[in-house]
Structure formats: C-alpha cells, structure tokens
C-alpha positions as CSV (number, residue, x, y, z in Angstrom):
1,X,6.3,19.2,0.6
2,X,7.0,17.4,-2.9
3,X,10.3,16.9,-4.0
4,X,11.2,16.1,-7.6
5,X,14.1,14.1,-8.9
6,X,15.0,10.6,-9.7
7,X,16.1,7.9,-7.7
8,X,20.4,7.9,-6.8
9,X,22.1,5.5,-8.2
10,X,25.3,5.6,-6.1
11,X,25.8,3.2,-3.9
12,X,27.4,3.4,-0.3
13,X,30.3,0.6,-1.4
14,X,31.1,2.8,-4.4
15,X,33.0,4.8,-1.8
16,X,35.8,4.0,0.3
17,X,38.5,5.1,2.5
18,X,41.8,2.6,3.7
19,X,43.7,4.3,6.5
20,X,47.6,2.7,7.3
21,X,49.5,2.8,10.7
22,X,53.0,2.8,10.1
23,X,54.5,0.9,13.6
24,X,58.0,0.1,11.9
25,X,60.6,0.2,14.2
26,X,64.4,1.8,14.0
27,X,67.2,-0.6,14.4
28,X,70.8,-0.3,15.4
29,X,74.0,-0.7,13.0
30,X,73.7,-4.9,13.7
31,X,69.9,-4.7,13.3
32,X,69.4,-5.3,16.8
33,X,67.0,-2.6,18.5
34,X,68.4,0.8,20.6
35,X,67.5,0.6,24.0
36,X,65.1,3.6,24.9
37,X,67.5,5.5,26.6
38,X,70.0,5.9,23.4
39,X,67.0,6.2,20.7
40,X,66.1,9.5,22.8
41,X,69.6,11.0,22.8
42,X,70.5,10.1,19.5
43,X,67.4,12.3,18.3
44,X,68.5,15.2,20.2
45,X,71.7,15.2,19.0
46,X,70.5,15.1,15.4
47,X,67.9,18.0,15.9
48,X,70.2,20.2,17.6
49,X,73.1,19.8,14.7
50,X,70.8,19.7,11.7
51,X,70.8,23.1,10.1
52,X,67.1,24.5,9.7
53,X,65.2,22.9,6.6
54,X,62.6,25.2,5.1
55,X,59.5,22.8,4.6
56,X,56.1,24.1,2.8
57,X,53.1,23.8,5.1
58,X,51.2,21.2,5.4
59,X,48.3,20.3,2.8
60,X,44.8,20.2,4.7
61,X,43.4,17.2,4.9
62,X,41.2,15.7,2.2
63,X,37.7,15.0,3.4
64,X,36.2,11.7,2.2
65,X,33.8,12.1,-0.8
66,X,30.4,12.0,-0.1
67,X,28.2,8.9,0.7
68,X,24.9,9.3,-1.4
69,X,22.4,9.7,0.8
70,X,19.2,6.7,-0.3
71,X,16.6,8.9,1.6
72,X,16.6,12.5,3.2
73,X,16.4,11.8,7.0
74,X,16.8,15.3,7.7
75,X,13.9,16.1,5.9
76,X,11.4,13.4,7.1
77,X,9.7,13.4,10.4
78,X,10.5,10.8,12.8
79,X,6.9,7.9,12.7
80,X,4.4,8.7,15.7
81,X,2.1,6.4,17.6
82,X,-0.5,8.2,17.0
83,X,-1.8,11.9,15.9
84,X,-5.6,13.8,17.1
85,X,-6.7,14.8,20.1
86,X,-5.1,12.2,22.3
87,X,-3.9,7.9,22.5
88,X,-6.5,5.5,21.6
89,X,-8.2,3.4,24.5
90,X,-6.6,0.2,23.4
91,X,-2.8,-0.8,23.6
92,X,-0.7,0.2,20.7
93,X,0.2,-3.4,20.4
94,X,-1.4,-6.9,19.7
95,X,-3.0,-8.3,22.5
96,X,-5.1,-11.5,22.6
97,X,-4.9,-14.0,19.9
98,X,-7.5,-15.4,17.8
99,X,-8.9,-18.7,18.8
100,X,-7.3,-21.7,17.1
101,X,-9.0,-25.2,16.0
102,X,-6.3,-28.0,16.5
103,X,-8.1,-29.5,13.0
104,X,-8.3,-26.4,11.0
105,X,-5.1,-24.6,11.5
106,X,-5.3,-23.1,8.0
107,X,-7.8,-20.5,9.3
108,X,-5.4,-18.5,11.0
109,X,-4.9,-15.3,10.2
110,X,-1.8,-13.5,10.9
111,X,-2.0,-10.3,12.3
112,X,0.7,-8.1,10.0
113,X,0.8,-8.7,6.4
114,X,4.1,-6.9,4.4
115,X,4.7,-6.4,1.0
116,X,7.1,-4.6,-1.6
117,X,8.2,-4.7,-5.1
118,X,9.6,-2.2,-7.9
119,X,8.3,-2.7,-11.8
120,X,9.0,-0.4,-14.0
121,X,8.9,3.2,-12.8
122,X,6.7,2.2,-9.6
123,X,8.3,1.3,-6.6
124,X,5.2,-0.8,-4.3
125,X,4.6,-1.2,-0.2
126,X,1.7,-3.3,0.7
127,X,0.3,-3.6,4.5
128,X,-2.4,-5.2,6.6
129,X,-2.7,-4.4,9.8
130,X,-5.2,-5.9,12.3
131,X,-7.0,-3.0,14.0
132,X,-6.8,-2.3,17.5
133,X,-10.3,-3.7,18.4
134,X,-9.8,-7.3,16.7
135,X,-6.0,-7.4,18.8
136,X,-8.0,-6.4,22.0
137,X,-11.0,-8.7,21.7
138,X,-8.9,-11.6,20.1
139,X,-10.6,-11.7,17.0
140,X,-9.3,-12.3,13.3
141,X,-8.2,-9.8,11.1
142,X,-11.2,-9.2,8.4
143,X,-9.3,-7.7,5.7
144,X,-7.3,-9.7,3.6
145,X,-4.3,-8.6,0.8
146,X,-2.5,-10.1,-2.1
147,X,0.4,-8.8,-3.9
148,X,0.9,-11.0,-7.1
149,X,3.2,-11.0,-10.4
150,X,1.2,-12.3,-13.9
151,X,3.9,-12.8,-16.6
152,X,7.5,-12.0,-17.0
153,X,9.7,-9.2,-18.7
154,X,8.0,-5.9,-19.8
155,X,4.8,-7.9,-20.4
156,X,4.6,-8.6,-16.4
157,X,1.8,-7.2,-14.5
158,X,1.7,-7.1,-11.1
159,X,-2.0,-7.2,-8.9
160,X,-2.4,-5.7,-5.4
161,X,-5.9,-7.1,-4.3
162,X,-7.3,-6.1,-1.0
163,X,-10.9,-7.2,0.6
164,X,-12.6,-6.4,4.0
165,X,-15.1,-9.1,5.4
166,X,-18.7,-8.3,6.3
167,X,-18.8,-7.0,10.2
168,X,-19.9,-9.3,13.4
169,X,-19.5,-12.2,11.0
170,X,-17.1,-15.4,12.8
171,X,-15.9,-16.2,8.3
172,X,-15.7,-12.4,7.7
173,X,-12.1,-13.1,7.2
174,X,-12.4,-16.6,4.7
175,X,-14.9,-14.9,3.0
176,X,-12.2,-11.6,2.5
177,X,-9.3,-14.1,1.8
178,X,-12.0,-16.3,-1.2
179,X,-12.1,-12.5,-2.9
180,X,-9.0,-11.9,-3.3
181,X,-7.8,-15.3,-4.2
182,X,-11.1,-15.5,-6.7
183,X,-10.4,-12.4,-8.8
184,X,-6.6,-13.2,-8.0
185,X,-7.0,-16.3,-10.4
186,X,-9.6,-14.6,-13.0
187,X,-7.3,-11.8,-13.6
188,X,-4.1,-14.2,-13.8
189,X,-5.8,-15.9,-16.5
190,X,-6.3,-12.8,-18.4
191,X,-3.5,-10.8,-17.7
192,X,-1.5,-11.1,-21.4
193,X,-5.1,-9.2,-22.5
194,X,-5.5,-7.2,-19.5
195,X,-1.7,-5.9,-19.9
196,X,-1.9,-5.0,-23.6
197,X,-5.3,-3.7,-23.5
198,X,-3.5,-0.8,-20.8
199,X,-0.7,-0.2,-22.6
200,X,-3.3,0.7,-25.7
201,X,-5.7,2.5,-23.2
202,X,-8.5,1.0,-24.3
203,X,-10.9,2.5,-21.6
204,X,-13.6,0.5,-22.7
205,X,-12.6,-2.7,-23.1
206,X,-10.9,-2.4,-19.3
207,X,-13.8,-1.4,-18.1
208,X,-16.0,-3.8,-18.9
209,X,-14.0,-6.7,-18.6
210,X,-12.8,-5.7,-15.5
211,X,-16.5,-5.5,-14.7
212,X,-16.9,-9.3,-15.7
213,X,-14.1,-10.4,-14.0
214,X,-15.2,-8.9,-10.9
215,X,-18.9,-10.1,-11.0
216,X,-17.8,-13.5,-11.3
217,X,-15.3,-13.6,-8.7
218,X,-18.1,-12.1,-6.3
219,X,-20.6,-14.7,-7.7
220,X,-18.3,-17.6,-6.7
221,X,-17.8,-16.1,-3.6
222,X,-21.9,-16.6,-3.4
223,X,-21.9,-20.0,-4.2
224,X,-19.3,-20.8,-1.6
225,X,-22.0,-19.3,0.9
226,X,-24.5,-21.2,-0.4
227,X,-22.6,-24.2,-0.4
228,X,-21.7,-23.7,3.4
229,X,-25.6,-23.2,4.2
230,X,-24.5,-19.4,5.1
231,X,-26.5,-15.7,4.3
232,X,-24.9,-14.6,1.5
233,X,-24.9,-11.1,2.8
234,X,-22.7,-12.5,5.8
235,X,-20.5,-14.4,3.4
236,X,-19.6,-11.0,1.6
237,X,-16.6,-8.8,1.3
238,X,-16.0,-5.5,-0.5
239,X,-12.8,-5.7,-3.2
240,X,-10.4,-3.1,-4.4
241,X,-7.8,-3.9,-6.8
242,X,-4.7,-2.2,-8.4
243,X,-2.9,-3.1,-11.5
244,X,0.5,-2.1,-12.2
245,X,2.0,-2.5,-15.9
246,X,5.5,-3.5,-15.5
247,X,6.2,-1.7,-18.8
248,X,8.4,0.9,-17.9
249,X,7.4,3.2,-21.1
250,X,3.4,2.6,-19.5
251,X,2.8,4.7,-16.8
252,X,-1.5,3.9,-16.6
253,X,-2.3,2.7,-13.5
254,X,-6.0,0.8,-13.1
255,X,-8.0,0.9,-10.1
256,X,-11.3,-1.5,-9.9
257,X,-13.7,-2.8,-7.3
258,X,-16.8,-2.8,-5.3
259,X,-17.6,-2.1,-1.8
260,X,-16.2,1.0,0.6
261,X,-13.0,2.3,0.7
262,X,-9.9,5.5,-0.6
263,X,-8.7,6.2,-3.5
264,X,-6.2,8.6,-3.1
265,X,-3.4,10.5,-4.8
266,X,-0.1,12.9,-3.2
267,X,0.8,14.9,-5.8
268,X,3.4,18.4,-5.4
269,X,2.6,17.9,-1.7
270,X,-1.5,17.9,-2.0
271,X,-3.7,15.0,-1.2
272,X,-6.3,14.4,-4.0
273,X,-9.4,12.1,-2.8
274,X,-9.7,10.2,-6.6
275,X,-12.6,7.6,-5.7
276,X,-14.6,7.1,-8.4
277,X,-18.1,8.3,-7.8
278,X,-21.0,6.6,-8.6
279,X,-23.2,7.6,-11.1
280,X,-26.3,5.4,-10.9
281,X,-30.1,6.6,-10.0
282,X,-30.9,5.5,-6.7
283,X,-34.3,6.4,-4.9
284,X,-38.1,6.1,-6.0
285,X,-39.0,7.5,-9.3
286,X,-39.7,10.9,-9.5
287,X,-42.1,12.6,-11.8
288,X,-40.8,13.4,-15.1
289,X,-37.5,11.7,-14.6
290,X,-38.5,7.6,-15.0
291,X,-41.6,8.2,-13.1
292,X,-44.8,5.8,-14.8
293,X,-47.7,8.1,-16.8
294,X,-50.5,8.7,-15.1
295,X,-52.5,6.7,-17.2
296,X,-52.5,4.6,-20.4
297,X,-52.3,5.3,-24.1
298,X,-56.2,4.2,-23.9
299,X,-56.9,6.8,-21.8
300,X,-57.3,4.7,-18.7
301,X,-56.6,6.2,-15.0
302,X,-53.9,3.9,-13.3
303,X,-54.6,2.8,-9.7
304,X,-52.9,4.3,-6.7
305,X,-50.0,2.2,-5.4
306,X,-50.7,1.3,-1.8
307,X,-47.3,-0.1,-1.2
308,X,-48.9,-3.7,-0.7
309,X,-45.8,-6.2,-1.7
310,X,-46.4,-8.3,-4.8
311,X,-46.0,-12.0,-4.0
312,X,-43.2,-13.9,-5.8
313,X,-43.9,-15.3,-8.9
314,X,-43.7,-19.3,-8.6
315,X,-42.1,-19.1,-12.5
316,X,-39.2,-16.4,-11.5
317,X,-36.2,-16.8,-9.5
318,X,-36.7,-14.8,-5.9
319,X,-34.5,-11.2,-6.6
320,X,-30.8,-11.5,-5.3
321,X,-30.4,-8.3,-2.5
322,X,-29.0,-5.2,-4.1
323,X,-25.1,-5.6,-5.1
324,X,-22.7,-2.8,-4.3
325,X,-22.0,-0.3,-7.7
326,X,-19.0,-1.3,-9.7
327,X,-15.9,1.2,-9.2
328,X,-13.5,2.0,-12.0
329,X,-10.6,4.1,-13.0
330,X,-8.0,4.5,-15.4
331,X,-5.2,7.2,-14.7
332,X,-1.9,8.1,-16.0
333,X,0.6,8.7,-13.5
334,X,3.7,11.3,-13.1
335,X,6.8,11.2,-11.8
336,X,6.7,12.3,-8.5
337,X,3.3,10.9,-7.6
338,X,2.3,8.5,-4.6
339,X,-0.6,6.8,-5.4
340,X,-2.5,5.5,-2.3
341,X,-5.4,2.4,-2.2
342,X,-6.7,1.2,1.0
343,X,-9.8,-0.3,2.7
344,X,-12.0,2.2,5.4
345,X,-10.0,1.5,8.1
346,X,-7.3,3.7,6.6
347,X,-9.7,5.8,4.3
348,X,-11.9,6.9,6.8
349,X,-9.1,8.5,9.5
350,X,-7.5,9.9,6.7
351,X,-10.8,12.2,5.4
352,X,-11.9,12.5,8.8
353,X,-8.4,13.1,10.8
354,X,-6.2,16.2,9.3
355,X,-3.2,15.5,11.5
356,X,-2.9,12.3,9.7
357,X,-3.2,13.6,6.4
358,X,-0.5,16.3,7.3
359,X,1.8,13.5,8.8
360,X,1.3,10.7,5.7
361,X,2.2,13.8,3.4
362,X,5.4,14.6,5.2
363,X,6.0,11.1,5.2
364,X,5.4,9.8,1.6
365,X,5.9,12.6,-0.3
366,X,9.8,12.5,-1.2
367,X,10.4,10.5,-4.2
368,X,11.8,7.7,-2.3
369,X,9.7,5.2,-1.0
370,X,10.1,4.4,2.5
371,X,11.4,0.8,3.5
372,X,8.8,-1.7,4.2
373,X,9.4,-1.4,8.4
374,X,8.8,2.4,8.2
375,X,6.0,1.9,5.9
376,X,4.3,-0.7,8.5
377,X,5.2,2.2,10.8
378,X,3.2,5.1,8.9
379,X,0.3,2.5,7.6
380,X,-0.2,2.0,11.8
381,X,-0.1,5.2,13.4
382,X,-3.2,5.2,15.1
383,X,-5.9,7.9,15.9
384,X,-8.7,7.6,18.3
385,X,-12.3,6.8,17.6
386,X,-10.9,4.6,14.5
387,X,-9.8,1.0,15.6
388,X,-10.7,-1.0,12.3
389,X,-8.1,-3.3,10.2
390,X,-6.1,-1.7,8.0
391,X,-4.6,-2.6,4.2
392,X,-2.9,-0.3,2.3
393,X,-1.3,-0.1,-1.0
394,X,1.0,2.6,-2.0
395,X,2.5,3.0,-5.5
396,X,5.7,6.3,-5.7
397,X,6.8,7.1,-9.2
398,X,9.9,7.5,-9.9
C-alpha cells in the first residue's frame, strides 16, 4: 500500500492537559474544623430546607485534542523473524565471536552497524548485519558500510558506501572496509564538483567521473594486495555507492559501483528492480558482429586458430584478470518514494523470496521512515537458504 502526504509537524508536547483536585476543607465559625458527626447533620439540614434550585444539565465532558500520531501503527504490521517456507537452521541471534589478536585489536569487526540522517527531502537508515553463517561459525562480517557528510548547508552531500569482501578469504572484511574508506576519501575530495555537477544534471560528466573515481579507489585497493604479498582477486570487494544532495530544491539521487548487488525502488506500493544493466559484448566473436575476415586485403587465407595460448610478450606488462563492469545511474525521485540499495545478501532473498518483498512493502511504504531499531528489525528478518551479511541503505521522500 503507498500512502501519500507530508511529514506532521505537531509535536506530542504541543498538547497538554492539567487536571486539579480540590481537597479544601470546611471550617467552623472560629476556623477550627466540625467534627464528622456535625458536618453530616448540618448538610441534611440544609438540603432538606433549601427550596429546589432549577440547574441546566451538565456539559459533556471535553475530550483532549488529539496527539499527532508520528507513524500509523495501526496500519503497519508488527516485524517477523522470518518469512518462507519455515525458520532458518541457524539461531536468530549472534553466536560465536570472531577471533581476536591481542596486537591487532583494530581488526575487529562489530557485528551490527546502524545509521540515520535526514537532508533535504530524504530521510536515511543505514544497516549491516552479519549473516547468520558468519555469527554461527565465528567469523567476521565481510561487508562493510559508511555513511558520511561532504560540506555544509545546501551545498552538503551526504555518501552511503557499502562493499562485500571476496568469499573464503580470512581479509575479505579489510579488504571491504579499504573500499569504502578509498572512494570515501576520493569522493570527499570532489564533492563541491560532484554536488553541483547533480544539481545541473550533467549525466555525463557524473558518469565518467564517477567512473574515475571508482577505478582508482579499486586500483589502490590492488596495490594494498600487492603490498601485503596477497592475490589480488582475494584482496577484492564489490562497491555500491549512494549520493544524496542535501539541496532540498534537488531531488537526483546517484547510484554507482561495481560488483553484485539491488537496486531497488517502492513506488505507490510496487517494487521496481532499477539495477543498471550492463551493456558490454561479452563472449567470442561472432561472425559479422566483430568477428576477423577470413582473409586479408591481399587476398591471403588466414590460418585456423587452434586455441594454442600465445606466450607473454617479455616487452608488455602480463594482462590484469577481467574487472567487474562499471554500474551507473542517475534518477530523479518523488515524493512518496523509498529508494532501496543493498549488497546480495539482501538483494538476492528479496528477488528470490516474495513473502519478503510483500512484508518490506508493508513495512517501508508509508511516508514515514521507520526508526533506526525497527529498521535493524526489517533489514534482519531472515529467510532460509539465505544466511549471507547484510547492508542496506534506504532513502523515503518526503
């Protein structure tokens, strides 16, 4: 269900009620008290000689104004544990802790992280949650979020930044934590350019700055791995990021990343899957469609490829592995929207699971945003077969 409307602006101390007990007590001619005995007969003496007084009824009691309500309870279904066929295997709650070095205690990783804010028109919740599989089996949790504010005033922008280390890895979760930081400081740098160039909506320029921006956070992330004597493909983590105007005449909201994930918008009550696709040619060369001629311009037949590698040229750098496609989009919100980001441990129960869908929508789809404990609530309600960490990042218009 969608519900339209702004935000109330009454407040529950706007209204009030003072309620009086009147315990004065009747005194005697000297001012000293009756006894019991004489206050009782002197009152039935003066009812039974006081001639009848016509009197107008009584006026019905005034009922207190109303409190305004900050979120319709009645409306919202209570949070569940979990929704599908039945409970997960594991325990709803944490379990083991990671292991801890006495000399590194910076490594840690705590298992919930919480977030909020309200800029502009948005109103934000942030959560990462470690799945149910790390909290059995003790280990970290791999994805890692930051919430930060570039800038002050109108001019502000605010980042979300969420990143999911590579699987079976033990620095899955530094290598998540160096994403977000990395593009956290390249995009803090820029953000006086980044925030006008979206309040102009200049596509372009977004897009391929955002592009650089990205490819040299992830690059630095590579040379950490190299610099710790570790795979590069180990030391990897996919990134989505969010960036939120504070401007509150600029409703453009910019998404940007690499790697797997959801993109996802409730709008009037409907969930709309808005992931960017990706567009590039993958596969072998087909004929007629980048495919080589079948011979030269002199007329010479071209040898049949036998698939035999070619060895590495001693004058070229060896080939870096294949990087994941860059992800980009630029939308323009509406009042009423909830706009949903999140890493595939949230994505992927909520394509594959309808019960959550249908529960998230009766959840988030009133225009107020839900406080930050029953957002941790919602972000967590489990479903079984999916036991990864979970970040989320949701964004209501108002």
């Amino acid at each position: 269900m969608s519900q339209q409307g702004g935000r109330p602006t009454g407040r529950e101390d706007d209204w009030w009620m003072q309620l009086y007990d009147d315990t004065t007590e009747d005194t005697g001619p000297t001012g000293a008290p009756d006894s019991l005995d004489d206050r009782f007969a002197s009152a039935a003496t003066a009812v039974n000689k006081a001639p009848p007084v016509a009197t107008d009824p009584p006026a019905p009691a005034r009922a207190p104004a109303p409190v305004p309500a900050q979120r319709a309870e009645a409306d919202t279904p209570s949070p569940v544990d979990y929704v599908g066929s039945g409970p997960p295997t594991y325990e709803p709650e944490p379990t083991a802790l990671p292991p801890a070095d006495p000399d590194d205690l910076d490594d840690l990783v705590a298992d919930t992280v919480l977030d909020g804010a309200h800029y502009g028109t948005c109103a934000l919740r942030a959560a990462s949650v470690r799945g149910d599989s790390a909290r059995y089996r003790g280990e970290p949790r791999r994805d890692s979020l930051l919430t930060a504010r570039f800038g002050t005033g109108e001019n502000a922008l605010v980042l979300v930044a969420m990143a999911t280390g590579a699987r079976a890895t033990p620095g899955a979760h530094r290598a998540a934590a160096e994403a977000c930081h990395w593009i956290g400081r390249a995009v803090g740098r820029s953000h006086a350019r980044l925030a006008e160039d979206i309040r102009a909506a200049r596509r372009g320029d977004l897009k391929s700055g955002l592009h650089r921006l990205t490819d040299r956070s992830l690059g630095k992330l590579r040379a950490s791995a190299a610099e710790q004597g570790v795979d590069p493909e180990e030391y990897a983590a996919s990134l989505r990021c969010l960036l939120l105007p504070a401007d509150p005449d600029c409703r453009t909201r910019v998404f940007f990343g690499v790697g797997a994930g959801g993109l996802f918008r409730l709008r009037e009550g409907e969930w709309q899957d808005i992931e960017p696709r990706v567009t590039d040619v993958v596969g072998e060369a087909v004929v007629g469609f980048g495919s080589l001629p079948s011979e030269t311009p002199e007329g010479d037949r071209l040898t049949m490829d036998l698939g035999i590698p070619k060895p590495p040229s001693p004058y070229e750098p060896a080939p870096e592995p294949p990087r994941e496609p860059f992800r980009f989009r630029a939308s323009v919100a509406r009042p009423g929207d909830t706009l949903v980001m999140c890493t595939s441990g949230l994505a992927e129960p909520l394509r594959g699971e309808a019960g959550l869908a249908r529960h998230l929508t009766d959840r988030w789809s009133g225009p107020i945003p839900p406080g930050l404990a029953a957002f941790l609530a919602d972000t967590q309600v489990r479903v079984k077969g999916y036991a990864d960490d979970r970040t989320a990042a949701a964004v209501w218009e108002v």
